[in-house]
PDB file of N, CA, C and O in Angstrom:
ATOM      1  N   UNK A   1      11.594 -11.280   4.880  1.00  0.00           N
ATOM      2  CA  UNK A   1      10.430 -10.870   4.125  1.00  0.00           C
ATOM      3  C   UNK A   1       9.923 -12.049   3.305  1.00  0.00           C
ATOM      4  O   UNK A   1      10.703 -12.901   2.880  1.00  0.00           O
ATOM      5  N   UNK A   2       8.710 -12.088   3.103  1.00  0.00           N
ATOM      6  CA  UNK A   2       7.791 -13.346   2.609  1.00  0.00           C
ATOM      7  C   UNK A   2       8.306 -13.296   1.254  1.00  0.00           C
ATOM      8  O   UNK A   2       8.876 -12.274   0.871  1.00  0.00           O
ATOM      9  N   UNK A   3       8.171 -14.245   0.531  1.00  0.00           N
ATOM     10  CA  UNK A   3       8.213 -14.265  -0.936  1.00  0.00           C
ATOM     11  C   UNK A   3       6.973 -13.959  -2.414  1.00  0.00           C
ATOM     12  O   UNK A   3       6.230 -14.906  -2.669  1.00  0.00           O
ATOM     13  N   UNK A   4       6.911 -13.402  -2.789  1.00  0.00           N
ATOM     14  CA  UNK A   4       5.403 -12.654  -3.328  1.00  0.00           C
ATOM     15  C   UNK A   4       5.117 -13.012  -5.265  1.00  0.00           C
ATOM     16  O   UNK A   4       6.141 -12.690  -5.866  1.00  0.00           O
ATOM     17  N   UNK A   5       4.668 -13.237  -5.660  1.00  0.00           N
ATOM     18  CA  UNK A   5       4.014 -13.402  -7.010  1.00  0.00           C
ATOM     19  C   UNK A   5       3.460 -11.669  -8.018  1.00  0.00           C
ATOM     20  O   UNK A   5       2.335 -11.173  -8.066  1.00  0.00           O
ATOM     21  N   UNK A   6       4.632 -11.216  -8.609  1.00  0.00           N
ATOM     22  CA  UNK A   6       3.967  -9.809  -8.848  1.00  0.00           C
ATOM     23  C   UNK A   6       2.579  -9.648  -8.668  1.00  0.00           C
ATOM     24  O   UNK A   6       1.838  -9.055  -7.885  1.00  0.00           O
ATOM     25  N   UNK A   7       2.447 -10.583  -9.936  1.00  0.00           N
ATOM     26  CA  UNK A   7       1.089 -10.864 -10.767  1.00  0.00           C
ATOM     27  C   UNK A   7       0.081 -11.041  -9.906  1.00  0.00           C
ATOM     28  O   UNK A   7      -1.027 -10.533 -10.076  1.00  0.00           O
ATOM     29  N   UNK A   8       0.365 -11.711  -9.007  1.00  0.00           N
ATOM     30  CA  UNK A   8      -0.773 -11.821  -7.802  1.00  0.00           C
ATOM     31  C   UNK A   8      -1.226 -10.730  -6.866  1.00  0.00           C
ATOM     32  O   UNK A   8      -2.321 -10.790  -6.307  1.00  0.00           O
ATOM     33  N   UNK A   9      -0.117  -9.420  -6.643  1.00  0.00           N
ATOM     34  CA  UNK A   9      -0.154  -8.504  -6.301  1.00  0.00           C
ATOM     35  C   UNK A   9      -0.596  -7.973  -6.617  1.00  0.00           C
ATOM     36  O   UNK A   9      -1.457  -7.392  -5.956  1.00  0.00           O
ATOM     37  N   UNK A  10      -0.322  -7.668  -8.200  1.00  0.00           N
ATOM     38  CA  UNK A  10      -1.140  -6.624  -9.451  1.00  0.00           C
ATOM     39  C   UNK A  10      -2.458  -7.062  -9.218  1.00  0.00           C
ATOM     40  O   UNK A  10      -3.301  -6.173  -9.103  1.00  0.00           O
ATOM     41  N   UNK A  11      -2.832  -8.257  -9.120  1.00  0.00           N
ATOM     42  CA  UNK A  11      -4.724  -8.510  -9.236  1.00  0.00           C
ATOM     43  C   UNK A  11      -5.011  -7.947  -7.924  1.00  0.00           C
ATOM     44  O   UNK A  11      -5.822  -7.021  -7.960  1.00  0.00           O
ATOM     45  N   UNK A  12      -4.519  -8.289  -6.664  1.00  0.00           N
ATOM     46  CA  UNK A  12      -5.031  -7.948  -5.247  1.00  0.00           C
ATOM     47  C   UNK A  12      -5.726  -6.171  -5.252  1.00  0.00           C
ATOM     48  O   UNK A  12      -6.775  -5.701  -4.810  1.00  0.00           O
ATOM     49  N   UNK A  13      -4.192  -5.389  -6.199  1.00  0.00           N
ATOM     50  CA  UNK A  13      -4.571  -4.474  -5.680  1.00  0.00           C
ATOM     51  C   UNK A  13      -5.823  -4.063  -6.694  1.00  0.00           C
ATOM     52  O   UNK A  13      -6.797  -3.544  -6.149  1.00  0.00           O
ATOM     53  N   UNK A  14      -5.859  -4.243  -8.009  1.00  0.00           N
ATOM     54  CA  UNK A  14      -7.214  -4.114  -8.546  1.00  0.00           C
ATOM     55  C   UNK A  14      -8.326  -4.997  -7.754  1.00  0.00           C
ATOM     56  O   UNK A  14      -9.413  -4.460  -7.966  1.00  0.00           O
ATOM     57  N   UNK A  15      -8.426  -5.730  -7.222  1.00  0.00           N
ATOM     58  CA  UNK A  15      -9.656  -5.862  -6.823  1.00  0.00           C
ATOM     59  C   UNK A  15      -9.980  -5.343  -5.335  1.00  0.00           C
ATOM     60  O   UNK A  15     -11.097  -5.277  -4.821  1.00  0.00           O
ATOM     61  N   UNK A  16      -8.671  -4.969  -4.730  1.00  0.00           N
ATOM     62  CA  UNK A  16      -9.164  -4.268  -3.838  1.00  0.00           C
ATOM     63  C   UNK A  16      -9.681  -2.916  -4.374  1.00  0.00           C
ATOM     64  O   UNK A  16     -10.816  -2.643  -3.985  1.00  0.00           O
ATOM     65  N   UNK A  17      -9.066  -1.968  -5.223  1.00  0.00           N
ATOM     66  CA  UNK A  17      -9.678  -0.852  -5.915  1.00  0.00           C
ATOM     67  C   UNK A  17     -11.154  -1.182  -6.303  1.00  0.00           C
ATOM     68  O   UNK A  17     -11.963  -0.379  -5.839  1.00  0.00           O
ATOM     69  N   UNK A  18     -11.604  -2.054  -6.953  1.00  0.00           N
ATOM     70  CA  UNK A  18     -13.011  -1.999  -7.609  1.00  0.00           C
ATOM     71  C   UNK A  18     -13.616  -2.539  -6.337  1.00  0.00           C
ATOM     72  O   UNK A  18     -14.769  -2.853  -6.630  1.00  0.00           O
ATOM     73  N   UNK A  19     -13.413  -2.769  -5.198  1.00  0.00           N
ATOM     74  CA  UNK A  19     -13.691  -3.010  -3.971  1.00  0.00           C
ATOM     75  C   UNK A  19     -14.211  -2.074  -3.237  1.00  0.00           C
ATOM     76  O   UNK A  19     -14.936  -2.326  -2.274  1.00  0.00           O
ATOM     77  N   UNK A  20     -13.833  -0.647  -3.689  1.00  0.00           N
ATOM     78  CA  UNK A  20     -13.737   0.586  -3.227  1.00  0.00           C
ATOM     79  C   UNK A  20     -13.047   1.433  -2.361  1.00  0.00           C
ATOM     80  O   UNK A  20     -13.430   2.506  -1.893  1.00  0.00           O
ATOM     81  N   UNK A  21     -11.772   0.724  -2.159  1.00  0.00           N
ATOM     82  CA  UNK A  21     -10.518   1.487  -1.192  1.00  0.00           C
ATOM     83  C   UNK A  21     -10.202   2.112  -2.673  1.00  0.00           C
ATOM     84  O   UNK A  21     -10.403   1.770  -3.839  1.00  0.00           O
ATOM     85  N   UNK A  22      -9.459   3.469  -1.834  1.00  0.00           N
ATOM     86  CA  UNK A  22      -8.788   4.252  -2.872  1.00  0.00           C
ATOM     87  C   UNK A  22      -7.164   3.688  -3.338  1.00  0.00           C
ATOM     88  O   UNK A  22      -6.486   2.840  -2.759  1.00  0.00           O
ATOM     89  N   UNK A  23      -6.893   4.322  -4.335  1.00  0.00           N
ATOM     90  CA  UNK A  23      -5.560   3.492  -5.188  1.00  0.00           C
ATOM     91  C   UNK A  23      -4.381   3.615  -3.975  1.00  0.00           C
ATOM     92  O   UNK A  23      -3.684   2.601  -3.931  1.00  0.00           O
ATOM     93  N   UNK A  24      -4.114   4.379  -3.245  1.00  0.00           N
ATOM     94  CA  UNK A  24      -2.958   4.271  -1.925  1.00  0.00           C
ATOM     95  C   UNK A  24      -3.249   2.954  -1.107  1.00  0.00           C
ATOM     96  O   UNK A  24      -2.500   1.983  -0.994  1.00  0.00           O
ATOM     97  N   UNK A  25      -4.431   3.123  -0.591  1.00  0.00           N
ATOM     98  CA  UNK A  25      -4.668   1.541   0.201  1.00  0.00           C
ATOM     99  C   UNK A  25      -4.901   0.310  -0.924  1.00  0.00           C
ATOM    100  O   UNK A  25      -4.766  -0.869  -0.600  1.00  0.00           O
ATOM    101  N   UNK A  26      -5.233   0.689  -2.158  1.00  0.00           N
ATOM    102  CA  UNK A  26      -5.521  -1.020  -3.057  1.00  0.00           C
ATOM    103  C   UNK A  26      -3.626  -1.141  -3.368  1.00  0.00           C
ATOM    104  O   UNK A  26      -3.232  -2.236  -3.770  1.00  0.00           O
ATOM    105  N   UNK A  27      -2.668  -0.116  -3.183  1.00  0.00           N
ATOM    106  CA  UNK A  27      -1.519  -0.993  -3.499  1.00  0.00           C
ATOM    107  C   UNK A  27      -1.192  -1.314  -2.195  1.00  0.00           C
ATOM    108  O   UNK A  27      -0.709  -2.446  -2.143  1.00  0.00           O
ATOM    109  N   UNK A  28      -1.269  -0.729  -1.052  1.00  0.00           N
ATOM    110  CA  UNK A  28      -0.645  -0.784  -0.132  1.00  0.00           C
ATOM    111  C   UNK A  28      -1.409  -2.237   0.724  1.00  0.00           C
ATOM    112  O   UNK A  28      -0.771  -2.772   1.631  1.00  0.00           O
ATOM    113  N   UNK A  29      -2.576  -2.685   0.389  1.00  0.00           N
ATOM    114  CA  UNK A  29      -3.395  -3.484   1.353  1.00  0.00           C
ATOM    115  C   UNK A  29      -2.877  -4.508   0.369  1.00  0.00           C
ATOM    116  O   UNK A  29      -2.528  -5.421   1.118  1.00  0.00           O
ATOM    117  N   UNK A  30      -2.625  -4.891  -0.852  1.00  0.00           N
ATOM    118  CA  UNK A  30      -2.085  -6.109  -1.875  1.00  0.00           C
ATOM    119  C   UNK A  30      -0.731  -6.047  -0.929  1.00  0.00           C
ATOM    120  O   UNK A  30      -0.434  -7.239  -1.005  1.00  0.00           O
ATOM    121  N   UNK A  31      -0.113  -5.697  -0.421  1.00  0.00           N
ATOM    122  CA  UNK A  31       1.438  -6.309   0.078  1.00  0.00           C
ATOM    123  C   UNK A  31       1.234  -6.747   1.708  1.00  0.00           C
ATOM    124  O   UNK A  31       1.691  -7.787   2.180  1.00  0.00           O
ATOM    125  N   UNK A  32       0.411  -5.684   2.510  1.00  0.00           N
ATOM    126  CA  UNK A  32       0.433  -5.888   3.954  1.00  0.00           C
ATOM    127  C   UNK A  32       0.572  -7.218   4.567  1.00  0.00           C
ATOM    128  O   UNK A  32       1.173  -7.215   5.642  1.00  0.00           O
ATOM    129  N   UNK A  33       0.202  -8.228   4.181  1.00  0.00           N
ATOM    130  CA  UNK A  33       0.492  -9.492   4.727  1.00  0.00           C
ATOM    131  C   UNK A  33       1.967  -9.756   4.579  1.00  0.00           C
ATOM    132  O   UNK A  33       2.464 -10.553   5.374  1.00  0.00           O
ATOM    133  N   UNK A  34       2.566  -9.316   3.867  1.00  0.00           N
ATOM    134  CA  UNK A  34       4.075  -9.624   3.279  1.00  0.00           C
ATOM    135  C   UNK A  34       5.491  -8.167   4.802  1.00  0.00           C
ATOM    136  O   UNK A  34       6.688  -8.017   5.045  1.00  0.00           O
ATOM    137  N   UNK A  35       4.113  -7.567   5.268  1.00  0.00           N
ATOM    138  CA  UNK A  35       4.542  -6.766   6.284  1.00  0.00           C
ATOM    139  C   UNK A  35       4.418  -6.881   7.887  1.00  0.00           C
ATOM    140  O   UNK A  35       4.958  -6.303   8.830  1.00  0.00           O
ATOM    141  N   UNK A  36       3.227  -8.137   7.720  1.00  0.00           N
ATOM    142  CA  UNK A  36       3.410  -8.517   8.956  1.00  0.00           C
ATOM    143  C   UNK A  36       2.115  -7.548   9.443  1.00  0.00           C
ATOM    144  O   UNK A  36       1.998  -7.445  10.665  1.00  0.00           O
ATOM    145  N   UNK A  37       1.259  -6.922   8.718  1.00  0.00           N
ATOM    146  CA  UNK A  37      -0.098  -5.750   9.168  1.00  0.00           C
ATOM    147  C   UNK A  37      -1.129  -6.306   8.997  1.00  0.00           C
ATOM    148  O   UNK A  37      -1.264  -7.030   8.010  1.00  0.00           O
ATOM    149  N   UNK A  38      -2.176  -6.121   9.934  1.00  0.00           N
ATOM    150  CA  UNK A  38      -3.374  -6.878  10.005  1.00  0.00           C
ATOM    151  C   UNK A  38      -3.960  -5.528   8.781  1.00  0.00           C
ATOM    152  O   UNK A  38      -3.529  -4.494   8.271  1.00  0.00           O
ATOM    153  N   UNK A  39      -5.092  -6.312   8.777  1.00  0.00           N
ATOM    154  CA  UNK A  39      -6.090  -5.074   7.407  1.00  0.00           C
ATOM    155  C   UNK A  39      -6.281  -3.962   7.758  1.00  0.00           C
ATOM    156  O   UNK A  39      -6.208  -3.106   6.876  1.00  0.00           O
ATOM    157  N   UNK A  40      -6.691  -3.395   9.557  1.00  0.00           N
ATOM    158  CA  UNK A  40      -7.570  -2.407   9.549  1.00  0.00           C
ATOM    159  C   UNK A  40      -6.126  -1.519  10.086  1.00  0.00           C
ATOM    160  O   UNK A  40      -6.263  -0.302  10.212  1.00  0.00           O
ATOM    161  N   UNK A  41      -5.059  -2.003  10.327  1.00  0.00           N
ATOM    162  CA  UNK A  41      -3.943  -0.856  10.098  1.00  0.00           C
ATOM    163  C   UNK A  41      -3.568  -0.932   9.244  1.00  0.00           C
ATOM    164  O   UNK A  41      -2.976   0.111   8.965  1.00  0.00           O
ATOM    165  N   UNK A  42      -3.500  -1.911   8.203  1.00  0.00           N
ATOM    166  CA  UNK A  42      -2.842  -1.330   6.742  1.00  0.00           C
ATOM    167  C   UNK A  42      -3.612   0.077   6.534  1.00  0.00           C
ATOM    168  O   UNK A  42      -3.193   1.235   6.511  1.00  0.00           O
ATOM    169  N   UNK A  43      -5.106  -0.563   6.369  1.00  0.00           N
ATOM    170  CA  UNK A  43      -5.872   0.726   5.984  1.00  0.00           C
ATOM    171  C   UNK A  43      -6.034   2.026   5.922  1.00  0.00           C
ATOM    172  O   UNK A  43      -6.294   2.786   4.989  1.00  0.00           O
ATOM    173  N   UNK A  44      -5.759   2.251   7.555  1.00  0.00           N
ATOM    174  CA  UNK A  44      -5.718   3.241   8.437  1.00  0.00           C
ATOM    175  C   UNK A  44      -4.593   3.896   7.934  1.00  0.00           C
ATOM    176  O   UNK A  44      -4.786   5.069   7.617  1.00  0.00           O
ATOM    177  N   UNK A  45      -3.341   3.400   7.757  1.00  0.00           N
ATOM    178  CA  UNK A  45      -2.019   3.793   7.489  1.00  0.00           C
ATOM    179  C   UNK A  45      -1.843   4.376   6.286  1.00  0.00           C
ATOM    180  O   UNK A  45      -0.970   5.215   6.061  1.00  0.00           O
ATOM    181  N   UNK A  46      -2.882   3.845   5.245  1.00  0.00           N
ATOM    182  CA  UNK A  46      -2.914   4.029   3.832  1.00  0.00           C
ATOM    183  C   UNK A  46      -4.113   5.310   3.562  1.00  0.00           C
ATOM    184  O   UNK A  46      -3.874   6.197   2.742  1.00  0.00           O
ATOM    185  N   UNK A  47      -5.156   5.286   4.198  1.00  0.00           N
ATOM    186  CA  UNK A  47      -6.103   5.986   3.541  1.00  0.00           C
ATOM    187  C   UNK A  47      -5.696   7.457   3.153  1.00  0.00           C
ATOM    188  O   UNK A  47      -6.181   7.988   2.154  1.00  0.00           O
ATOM    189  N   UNK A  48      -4.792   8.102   3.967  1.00  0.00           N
ATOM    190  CA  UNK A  48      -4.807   9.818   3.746  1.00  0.00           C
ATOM    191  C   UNK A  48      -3.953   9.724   2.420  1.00  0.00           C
ATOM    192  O   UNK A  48      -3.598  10.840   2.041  1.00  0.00           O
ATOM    193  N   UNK A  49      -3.481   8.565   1.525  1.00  0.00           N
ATOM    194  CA  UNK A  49      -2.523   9.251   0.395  1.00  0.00           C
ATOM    195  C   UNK A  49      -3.498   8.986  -0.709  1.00  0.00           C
ATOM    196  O   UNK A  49      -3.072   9.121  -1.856  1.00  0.00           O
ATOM    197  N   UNK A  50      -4.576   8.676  -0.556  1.00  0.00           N
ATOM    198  CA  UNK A  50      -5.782   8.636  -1.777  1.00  0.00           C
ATOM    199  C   UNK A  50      -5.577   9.654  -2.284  1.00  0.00           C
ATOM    200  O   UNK A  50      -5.040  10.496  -1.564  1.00  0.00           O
ATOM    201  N   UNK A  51      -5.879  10.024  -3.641  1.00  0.00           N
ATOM    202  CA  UNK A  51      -6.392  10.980  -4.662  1.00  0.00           C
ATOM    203  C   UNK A  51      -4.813  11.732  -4.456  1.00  0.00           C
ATOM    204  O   UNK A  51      -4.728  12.953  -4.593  1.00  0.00           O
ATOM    205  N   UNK A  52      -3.978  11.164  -4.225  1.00  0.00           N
ATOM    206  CA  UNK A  52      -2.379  11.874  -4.392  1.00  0.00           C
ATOM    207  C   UNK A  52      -2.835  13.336  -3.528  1.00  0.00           C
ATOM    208  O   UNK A  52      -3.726  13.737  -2.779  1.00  0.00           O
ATOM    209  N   UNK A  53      -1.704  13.764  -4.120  1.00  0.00           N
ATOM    210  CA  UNK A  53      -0.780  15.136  -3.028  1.00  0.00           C
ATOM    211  C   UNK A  53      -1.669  15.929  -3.500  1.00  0.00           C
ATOM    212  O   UNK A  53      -1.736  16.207  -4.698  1.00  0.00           O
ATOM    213  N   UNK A  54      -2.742  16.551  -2.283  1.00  0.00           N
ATOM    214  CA  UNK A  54      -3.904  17.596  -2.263  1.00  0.00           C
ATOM    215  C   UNK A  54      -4.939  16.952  -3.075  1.00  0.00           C
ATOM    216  O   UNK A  54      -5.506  17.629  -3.933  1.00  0.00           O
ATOM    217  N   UNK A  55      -5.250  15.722  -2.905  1.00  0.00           N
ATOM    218  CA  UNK A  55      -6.150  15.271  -3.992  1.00  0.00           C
ATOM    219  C   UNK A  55      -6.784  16.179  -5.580  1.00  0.00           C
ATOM    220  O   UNK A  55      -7.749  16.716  -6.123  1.00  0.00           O
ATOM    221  N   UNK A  56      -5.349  15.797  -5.695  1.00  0.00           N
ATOM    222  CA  UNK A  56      -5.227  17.370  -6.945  1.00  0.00           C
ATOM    223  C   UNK A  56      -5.355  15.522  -7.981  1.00  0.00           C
ATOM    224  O   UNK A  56      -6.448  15.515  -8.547  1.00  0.00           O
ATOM    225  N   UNK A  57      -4.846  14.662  -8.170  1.00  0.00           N
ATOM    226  CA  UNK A  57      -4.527  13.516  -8.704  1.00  0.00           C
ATOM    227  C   UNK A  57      -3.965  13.382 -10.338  1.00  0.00           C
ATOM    228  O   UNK A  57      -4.045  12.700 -11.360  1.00  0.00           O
ATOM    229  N   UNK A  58      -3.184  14.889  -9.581  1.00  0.00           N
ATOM    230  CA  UNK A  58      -2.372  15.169 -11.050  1.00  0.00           C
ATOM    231  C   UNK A  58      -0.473  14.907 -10.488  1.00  0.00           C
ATOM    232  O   UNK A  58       0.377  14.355 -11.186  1.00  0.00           O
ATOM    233  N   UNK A  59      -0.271  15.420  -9.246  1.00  0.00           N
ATOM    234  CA  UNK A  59       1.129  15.796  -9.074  1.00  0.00           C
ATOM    235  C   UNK A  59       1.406  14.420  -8.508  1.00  0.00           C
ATOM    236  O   UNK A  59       2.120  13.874  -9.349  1.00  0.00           O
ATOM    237  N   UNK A  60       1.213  13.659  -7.585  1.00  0.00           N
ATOM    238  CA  UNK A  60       1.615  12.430  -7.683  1.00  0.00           C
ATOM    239  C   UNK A  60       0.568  11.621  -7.092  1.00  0.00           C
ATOM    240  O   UNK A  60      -0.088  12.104  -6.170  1.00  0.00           O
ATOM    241  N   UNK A  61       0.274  10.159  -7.613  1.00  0.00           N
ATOM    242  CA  UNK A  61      -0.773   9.894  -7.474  1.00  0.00           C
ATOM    243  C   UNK A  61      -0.946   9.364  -6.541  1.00  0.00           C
ATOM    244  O   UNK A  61      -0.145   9.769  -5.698  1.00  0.00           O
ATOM    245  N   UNK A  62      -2.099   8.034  -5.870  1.00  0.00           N
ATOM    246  CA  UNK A  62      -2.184   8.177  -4.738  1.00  0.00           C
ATOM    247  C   UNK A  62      -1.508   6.399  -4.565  1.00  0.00           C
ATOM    248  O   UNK A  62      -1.109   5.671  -3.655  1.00  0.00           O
ATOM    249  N   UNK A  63      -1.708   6.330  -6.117  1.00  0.00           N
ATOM    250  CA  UNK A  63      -0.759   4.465  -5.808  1.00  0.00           C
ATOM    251  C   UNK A  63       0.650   4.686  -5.537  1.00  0.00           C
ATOM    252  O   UNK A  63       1.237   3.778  -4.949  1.00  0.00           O
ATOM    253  N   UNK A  64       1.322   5.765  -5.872  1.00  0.00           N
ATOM    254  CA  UNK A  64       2.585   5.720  -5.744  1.00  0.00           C
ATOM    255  C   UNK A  64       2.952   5.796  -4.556  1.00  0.00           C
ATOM    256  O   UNK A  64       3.810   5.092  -4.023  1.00  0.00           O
ATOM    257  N   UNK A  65       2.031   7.060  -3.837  1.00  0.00           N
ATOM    258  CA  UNK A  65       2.442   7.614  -2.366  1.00  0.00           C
ATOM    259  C   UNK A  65       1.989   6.381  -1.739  1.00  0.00           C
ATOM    260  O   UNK A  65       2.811   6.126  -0.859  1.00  0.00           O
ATOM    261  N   UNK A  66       1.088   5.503  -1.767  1.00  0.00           N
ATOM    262  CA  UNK A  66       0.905   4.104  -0.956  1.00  0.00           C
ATOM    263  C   UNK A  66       2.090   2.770  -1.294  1.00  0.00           C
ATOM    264  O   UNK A  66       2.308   1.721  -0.687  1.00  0.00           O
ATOM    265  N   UNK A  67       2.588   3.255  -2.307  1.00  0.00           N
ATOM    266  CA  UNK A  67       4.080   2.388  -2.484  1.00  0.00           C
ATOM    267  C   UNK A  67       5.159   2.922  -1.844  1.00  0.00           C
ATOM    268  O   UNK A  67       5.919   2.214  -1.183  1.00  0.00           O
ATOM    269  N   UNK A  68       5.322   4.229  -1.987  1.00  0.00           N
ATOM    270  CA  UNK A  68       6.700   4.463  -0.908  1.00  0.00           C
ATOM    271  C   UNK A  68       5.844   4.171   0.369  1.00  0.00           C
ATOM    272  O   UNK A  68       6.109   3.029   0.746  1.00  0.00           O
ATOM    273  N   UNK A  69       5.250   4.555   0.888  1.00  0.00           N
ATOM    274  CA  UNK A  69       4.484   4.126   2.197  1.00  0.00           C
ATOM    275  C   UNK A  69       5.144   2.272   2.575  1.00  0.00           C
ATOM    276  O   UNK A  69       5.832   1.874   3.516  1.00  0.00           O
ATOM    277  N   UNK A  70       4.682   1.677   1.634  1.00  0.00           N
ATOM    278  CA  UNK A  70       5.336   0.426   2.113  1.00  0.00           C
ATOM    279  C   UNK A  70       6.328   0.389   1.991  1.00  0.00           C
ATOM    280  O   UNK A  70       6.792  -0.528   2.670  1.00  0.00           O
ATOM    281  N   UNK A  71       7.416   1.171   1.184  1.00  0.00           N
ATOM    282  CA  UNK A  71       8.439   0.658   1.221  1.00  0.00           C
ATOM    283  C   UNK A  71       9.236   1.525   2.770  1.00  0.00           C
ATOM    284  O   UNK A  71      10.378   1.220   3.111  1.00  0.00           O
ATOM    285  N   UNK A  72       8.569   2.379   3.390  1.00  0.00           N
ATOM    286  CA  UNK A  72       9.109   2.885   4.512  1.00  0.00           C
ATOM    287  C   UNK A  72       8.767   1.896   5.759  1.00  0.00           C
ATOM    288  O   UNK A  72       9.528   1.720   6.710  1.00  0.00           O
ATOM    289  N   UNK A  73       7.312   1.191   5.571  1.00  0.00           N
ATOM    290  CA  UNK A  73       7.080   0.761   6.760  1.00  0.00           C
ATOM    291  C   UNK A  73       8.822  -0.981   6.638  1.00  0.00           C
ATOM    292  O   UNK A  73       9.437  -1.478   7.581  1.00  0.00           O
ATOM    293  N   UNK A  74       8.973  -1.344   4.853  1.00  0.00           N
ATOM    294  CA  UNK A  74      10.007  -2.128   4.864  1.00  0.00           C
ATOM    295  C   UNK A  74      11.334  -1.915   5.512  1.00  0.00           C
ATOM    296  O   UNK A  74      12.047  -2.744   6.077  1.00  0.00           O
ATOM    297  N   UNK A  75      11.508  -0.752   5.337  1.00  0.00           N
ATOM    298  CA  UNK A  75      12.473  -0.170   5.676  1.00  0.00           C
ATOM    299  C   UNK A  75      12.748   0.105   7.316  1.00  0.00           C
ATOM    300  O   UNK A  75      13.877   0.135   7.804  1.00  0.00           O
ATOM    301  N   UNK A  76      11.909   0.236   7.825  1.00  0.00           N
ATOM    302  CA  UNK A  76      11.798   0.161   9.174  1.00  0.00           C
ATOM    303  C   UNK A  76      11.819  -1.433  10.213  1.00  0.00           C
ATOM    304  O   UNK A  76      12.445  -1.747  11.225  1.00  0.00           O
ATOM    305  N   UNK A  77      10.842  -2.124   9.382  1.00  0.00           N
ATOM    306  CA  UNK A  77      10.782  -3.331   9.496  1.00  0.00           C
ATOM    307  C   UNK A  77      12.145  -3.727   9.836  1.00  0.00           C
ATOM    308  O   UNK A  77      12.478  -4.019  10.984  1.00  0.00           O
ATOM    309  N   UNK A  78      13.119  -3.739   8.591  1.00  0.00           N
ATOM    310  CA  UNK A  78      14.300  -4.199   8.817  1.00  0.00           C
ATOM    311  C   UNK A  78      15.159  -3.992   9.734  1.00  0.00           C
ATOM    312  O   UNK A  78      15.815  -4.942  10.160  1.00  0.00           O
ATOM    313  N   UNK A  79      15.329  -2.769  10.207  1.00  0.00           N
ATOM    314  CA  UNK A  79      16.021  -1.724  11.269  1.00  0.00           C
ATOM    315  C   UNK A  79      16.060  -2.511  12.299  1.00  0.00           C
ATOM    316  O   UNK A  79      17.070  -2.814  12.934  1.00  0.00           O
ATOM    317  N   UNK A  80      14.025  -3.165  12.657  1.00  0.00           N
ATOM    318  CA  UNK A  80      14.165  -3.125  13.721  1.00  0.00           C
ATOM    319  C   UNK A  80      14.449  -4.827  14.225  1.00  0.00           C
ATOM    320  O   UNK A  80      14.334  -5.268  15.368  1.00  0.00           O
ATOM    321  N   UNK A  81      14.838  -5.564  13.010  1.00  0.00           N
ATOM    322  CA  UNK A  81      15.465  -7.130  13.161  1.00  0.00           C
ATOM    323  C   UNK A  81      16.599  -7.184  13.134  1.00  0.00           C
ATOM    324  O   UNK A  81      17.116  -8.301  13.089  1.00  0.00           O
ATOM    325  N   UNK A  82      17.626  -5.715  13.155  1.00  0.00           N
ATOM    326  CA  UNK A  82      19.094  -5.805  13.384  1.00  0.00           C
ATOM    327  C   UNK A  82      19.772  -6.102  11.918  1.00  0.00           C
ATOM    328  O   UNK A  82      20.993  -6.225  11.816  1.00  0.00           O
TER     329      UNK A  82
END
């Protein structure tokens, strides 16, 4: 796995947010290069956890569910390098 700069992360995904992806894809599209995902499948992969669980954006939100999201596609990643 690549080596990453929080801080640089933290800005990516705000400016991808004021960009207008929803908060699941602005955290999840700030790491994708670090996953080896071109943009328009990060995207794709990310968009349904916007506005959290039932876009209620009270029970969990939609940056979090786009963080476990990466950390599953990591998790897999690894599996599949033995």
């Amino acid at each position: 796995m690549k080596d990453f700069d929080l801080e640089e992360r933290v800005n990516r995904a705000v400016q991808n947010f004021e960009a207008g992806y929803n908060c699941a894809q602005s955290v999840f599209l700030a790491y994708s290069d670090i996953f080896e995902l071109d943009m328009e499948t990060a995207k794709k992969m990310s968009v349904s956890f916007g506005g959290g669980v039932g876009r209620m954006r009270e029970i969990v939100a939609g940056q979090y569910s786009g963080r476990q999201k990466q950390q599953k596609v990591w998790i897999r990643s690894r599996e599949h390098r033995g």
